[in-house]
C-alpha positions, -999 to 999 in steps of 0.1 A, spaced: 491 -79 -292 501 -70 -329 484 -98 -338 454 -87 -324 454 -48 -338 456 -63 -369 428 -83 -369 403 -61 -360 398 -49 -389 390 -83 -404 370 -83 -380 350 -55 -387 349 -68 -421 330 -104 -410 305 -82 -397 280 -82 -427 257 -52 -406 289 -30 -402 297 -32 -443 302 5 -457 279 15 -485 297 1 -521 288 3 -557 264 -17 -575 277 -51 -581 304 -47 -555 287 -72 -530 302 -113 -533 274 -128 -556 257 -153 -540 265 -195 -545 252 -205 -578 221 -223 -580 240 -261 -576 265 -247 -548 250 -277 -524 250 -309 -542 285 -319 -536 286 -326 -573 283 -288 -576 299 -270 -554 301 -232 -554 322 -209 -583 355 -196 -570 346 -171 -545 376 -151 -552 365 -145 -589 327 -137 -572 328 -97 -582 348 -66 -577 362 -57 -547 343 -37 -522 353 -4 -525 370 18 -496 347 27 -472 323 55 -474 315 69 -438 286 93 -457 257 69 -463 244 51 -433 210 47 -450 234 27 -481 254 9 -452 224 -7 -435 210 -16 -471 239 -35 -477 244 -46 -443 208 -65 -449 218 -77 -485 247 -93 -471 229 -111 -440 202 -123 -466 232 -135 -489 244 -150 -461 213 -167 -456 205 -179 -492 242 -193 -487 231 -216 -459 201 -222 -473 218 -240 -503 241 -260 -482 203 -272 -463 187 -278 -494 216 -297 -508 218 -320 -479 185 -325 -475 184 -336 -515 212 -358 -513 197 -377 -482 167 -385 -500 178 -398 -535 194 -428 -517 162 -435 -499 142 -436 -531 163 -448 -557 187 -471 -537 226 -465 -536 227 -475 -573 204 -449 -586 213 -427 -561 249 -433 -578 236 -427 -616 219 -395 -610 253 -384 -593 266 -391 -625 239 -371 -644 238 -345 -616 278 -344 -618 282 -339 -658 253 -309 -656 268 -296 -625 302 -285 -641 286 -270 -670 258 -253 -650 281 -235 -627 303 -219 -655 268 -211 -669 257 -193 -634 291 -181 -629 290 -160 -662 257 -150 -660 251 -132 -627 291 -119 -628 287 -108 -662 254 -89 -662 258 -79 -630 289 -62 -637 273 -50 -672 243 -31 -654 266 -16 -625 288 1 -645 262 22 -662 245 52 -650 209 48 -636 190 59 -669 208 33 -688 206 -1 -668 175 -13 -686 195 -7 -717 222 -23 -705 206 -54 -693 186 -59 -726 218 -60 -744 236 -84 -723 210 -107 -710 202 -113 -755 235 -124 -756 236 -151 -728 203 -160 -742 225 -168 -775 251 -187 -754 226 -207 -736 211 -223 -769 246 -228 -781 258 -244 -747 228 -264 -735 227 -277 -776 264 -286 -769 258 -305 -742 231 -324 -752 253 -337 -786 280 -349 -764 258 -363 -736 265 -395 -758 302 -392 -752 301 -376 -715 280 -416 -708 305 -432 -731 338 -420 -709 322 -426 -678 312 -461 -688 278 -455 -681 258 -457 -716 224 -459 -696 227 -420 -681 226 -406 -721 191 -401 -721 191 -386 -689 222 -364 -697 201 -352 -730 172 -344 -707 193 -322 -684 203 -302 -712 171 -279 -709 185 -277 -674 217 -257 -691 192 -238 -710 166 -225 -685 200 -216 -663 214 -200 -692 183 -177 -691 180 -174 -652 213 -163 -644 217 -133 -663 181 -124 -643 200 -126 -608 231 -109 -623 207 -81 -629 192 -82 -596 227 -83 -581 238 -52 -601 210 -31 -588 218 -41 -556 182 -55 -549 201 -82 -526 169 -91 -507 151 -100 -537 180 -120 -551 181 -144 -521 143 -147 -519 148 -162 -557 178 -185 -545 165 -197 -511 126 -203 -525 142 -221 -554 169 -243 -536 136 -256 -522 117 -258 -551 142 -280 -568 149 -307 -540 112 -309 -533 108 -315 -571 137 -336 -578 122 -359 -552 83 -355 -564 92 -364 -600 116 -395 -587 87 -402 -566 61 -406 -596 83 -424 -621 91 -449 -600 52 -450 -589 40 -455 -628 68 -478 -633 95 -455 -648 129 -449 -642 131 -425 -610 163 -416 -624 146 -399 -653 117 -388 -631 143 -363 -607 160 -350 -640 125 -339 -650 113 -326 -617 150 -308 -619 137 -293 -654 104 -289 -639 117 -265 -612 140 -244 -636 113 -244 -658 93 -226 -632 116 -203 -613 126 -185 -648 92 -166 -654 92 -161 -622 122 -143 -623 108 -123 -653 86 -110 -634 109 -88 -612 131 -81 -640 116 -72 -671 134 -79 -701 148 -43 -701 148 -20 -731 162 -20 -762 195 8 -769 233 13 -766 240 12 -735 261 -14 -714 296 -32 -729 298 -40 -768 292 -77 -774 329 -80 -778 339 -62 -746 312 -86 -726 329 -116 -742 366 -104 -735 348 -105 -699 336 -134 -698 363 -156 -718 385 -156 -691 361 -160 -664 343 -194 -682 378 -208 -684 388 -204 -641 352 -218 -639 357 -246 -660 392 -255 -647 375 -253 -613 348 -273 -615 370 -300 -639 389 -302 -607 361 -304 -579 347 -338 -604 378 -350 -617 380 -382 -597 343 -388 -597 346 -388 -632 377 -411 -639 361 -436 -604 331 -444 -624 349 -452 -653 372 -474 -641 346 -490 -621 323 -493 -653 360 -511 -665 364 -533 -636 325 -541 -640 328 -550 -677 355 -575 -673 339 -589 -643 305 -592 -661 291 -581 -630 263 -551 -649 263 -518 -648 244 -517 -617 274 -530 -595 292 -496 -609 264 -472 -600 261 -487 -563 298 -480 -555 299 -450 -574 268 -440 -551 288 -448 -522 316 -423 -529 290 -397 -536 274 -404 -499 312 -395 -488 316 -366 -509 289 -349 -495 307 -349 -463 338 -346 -474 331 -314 -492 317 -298 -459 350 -275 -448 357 -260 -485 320 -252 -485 320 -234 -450 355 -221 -458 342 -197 -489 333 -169 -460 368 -166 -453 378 -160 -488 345 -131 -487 366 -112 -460 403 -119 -472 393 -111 -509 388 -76 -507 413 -63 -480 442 -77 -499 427 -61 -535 426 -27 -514 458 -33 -500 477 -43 -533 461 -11 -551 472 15 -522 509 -3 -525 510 -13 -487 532 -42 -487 531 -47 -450 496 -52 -447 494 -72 -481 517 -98 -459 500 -93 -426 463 -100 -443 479 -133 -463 495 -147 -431 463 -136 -413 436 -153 -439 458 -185 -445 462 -192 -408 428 -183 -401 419 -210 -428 443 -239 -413 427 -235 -383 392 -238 -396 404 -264 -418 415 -287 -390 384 -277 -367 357 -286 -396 382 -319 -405 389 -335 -375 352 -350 -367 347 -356 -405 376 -375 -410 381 -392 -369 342 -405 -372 335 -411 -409 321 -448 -406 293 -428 -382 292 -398 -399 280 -418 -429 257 -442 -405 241 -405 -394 230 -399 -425 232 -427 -449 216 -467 -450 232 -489 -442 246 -498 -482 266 -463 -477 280 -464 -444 296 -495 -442 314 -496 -478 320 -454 -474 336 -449 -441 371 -456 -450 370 -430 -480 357 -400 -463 381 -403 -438 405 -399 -465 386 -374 -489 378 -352 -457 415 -345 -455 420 -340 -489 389 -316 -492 409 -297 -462 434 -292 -480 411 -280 -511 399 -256 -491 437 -243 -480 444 -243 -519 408 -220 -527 419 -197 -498 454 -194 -513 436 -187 -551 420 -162 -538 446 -143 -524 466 -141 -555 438 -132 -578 433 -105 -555 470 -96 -559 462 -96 -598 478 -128 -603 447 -144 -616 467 -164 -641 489 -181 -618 457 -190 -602 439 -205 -631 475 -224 -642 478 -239 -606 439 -253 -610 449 -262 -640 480 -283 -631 458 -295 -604 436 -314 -623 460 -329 -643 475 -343 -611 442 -354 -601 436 -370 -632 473 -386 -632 474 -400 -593 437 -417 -599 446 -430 -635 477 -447 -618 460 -461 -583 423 -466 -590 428 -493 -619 449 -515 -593 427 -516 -568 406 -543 -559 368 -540 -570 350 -524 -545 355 -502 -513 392 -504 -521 390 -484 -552 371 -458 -536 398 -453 -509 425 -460 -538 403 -428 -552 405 -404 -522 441 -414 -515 450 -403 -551 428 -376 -550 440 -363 -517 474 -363 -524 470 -342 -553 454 -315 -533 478 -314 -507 506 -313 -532 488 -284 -550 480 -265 -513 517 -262 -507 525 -254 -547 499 -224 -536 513 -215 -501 548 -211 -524 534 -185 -548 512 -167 -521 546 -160 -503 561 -153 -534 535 -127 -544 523 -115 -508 558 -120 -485 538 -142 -463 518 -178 -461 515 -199 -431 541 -197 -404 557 -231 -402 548 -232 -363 510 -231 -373 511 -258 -399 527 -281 -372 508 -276 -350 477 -282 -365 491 -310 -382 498 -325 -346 468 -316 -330 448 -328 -365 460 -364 -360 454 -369 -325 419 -359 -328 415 -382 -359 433 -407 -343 411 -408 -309 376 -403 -330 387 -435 -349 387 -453 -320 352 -441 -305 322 -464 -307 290 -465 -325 266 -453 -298 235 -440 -316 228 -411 -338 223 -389 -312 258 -397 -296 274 -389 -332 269 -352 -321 284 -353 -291 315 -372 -302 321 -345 -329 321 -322 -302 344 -340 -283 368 -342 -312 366 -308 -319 374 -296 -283 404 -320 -283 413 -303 -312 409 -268 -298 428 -281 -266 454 -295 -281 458 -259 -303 455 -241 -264 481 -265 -250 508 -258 -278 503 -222 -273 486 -217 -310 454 -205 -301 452 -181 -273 435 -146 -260 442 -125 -293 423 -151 -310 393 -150 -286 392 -113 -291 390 -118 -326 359 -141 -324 342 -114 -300 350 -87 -319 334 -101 -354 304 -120 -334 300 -99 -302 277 -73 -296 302 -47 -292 323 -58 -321 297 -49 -342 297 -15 -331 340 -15 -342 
């Protein structure tokens, strides 16, 4: 039962309507803008804000304002993974799988700088207008929001003079014009992050996910209007959903103006100095992060561009294989995206934990997270990765599913164990050790980079480079999951017990291993064979004696009616 008193509380803690009244600023910020195209997935959760601080029992009133900001953050959070879907099932369908694979490209190069961009913007003025008194947070937001207007010029003037070079290294000299266009993109974000940062640090939550759920949809719906006309007057729909993507930006920052003001001009708020010693290392973990999450996306489409050249086979060939892997990385990325809530919960119990000095329950909430993540991992894997081929014939034509299957089934795995190596990152920035962090992300993608530089080249062209892809790719994670499980015990006294990690290792592979061998049977049928793989799954955690009543009683007290009332 020890296991079960201790998990109570994190139970308590998934309940976003029992959250104790915090400081401004003190809530998780929301996914950036991009967190649902798989070519942009969300900032590192665990460098999202401050920790919650300790509860205060004296503010109900507070309590159920936050409780509601964190439902609609919850919200906006699903939204984005909706949206992102949604976006990435039409592209295909309008531009075929080799546009569909050169705006990836396009939409991958943005994406990394964008989410440093959003990362900085809402963490840093958010944090900026918090930590002022009341009087001052105009002044305070004026001062910081004219300096990120000064970095986005510089940035989003950046990228467009190496847009050149970003098409050159990915072999695909046709996506610079496209690359220059998204520039504005990194502009207008530049601008309209630093609005939400300021939302977030007044704590006006419910205003900040109206703005990130009404543009999620915005965007895809003009991504696909403005692919929609080009290709209708004869243009490049490529070109036409970059503009609708500028279009939408466009729109949303006046918008956001409008709720914000621009502030007022005075002292108040962090010199420009202390802002950038903020923000310095923050921009860095961002960048390292989102290196790592396109690293192989990257280096596939060059060495298909390669492969293509010597071939004399066109560009095009490149694009539609390159599209194919980016049909399987949408699934792929599906348990680190659905994992980040796990990182919301785990983040600030071990920050409160390391600060009071409690050893014993800085190991008990490590162990506790980490498991709690393998088992996700393998719960949100074993469908993916047993019924890839129809996973991708769900959602994709037929161009996708048949070249893509063998991939994800690969990549899903290797995205599992990405999201055991996020989970583990947090936890040790939350134990301060936010350097080891960045270092291990940073080794990361130089393994990455190193494992698809050695097997991609020697594949044969087509589907067996993109396998050759997620086998490199996947190996590196896995590698780097472990490298963090080491450090995490090292830091916390605790990871994974080896018990757990064999055990969902065993009952991972016989639910792969049976959902391989289930038939096509219709789309409707797809959803009941994930569920069938998923309860073999769960049965075969039950039957080893893994999963059991402590863990039900966890699940009722953070999503039952009286666990709520904890």
């Amino acid at each position: 039962m020890l296991r079960l008193a201790r998990s109570r509380e994190i139970a308590r803690l998934a309940c976003f309507c029992d959250n104790p009244a915090v400081p401004r600023a003190a809530e998780p910020s929301p996914p950036p803008p991009e967190a649902p195209d798989p070519s942009q997935a969300p900032s590192d959760p665990a460098q999202a804000s401050p920790a919650p601080a300790a509860p205060s029992p004296a503010a109900p009133s507070a309590a159920r304002s936050a409780g509601r900001g964190g439902l609609a953050i919850a919200g906006a959070k699903v939204s984005f993974i909706v949206f992102g879907f949604v976006q990435q099932l039409i592209l295909p369908r309008l531009l075929g799988t080799d546009g569909y694979g050169e705006v990836s490209v396009v939409l991958a190069g943005v994406g990394v700088v964008n989410n440093v961009v959003v990362a900085t913007g809402i963490q840093g003025v958010s944090r900026a207008v918090s930590s002022v008194a009341e009087r001052d947070v105009a002044e305070a937001f004026r001062r910081t929001l004219a300096l990120h207007a000064v970095l986005a010029v510089a940035v989003s003037s950046a990228f467009a003079l190496l847009a050149g070079a970003i098409a050159s290294f990915s072999e695909a000299p046709h996506v610079a014009g496209p690359l220059r266009l998204a520039a504005v993109i990194v502009l207008l974000y530049g601008l309209y992050a630093p609005l939400v940062g300021a939302l977030n640090g007044q704590r006006r939550f419910l205003t900040q996910a109206a703005f990130d759920v009404g543009y999620g949809a915005l965007r895809t719906a003009s991504i696909a209007a403005g692919a929609l006309l080009f290709l209708r007057a004869g243009q490049s729909g490529v070109l036409g959903a970059i503009a609708g993507f500028v279009t939408a930006a466009a729109i949303i920052v006046p918008l956001a103006l409008t709720r914000t003001g621009l502030g007022r001009r005075g002292g108040a708020g962090p010199s420009i100095r202390e802002h950038l010693v903020f923000l310095l290392p923050l921009a860095v973990s961002q960048t390292f992060l989102n290196l790592l999450l396109q690293t192989d996306f990257f280096l596939l489409r060059r060495f298909l561009g390669q492969a293509t050249h010597h071939l004399a086979l066109g560009a095009r060939a490149a694009d539609d294989l390159i599209g194919v892997y980016r049909g399987a990385q949408l699934f792929a990325f599906l348990p680190y995206q659905l994992l980040l809530s796990v990182t919301f919960i785990l983040f600030p119990m071990l920050a409160r934990a390391h600060a009071e000095q409690d050893r014993a329950a800085v190991r008990r909430y490590a162990m506790t997270g980490v498991r709690l993540s393998f088992l996700l991992t393998g719960l949100l894997c074993a469908p993916i990765s047993g019924l890839a081929p129809h996973v991708l014939r769900f959602a994709f034509p037929v161009e996708i599913w048949s070249r893509g299957g063998g991939a994800l089934r690969v990549l899903s795995l290797g995205m599992g164990a990405f999201a055991v190596l996020g989970v583990a990152s947090a936890a040790l920035t939350s134990l301060r050790r936010e350097r080891t962090a960045a270092a291990l992300t940073a080794a990361t993608v130089l393994l990455v980079a190193v494992g698809c530089s050695l097997f991609v080249p020697r594949a044969a062209f087509g589907p067996d480079m993109l396998v050759s892809s997620a086998v490199a790719t996947s190996l590196a994670l896995a590698t780097a999951a472990v490298v963090s499980g080491f450090l995490l015990h090292r830091a916390a006294g605790g990871f994974v017990p080896a018990r757990t990690a064999l055990r969902v290792g065993l009952a991972l592979a016989v639910a792969v291993a049976v959902g391989a061998r289930l038939p096509w049977l219709g789309k409707v049928a797809v959803l009941g064979e994930a569920i069938l793989v998923a309860l073999i799954y769960v049965a075969l955690l039950v039957a080893t004696r893994e999963v059991g009543r402590d863990d039900l009683a966890i699940l009722r007290q953070a999503f039952g009616r009286g666990g709520s009332r904890a």
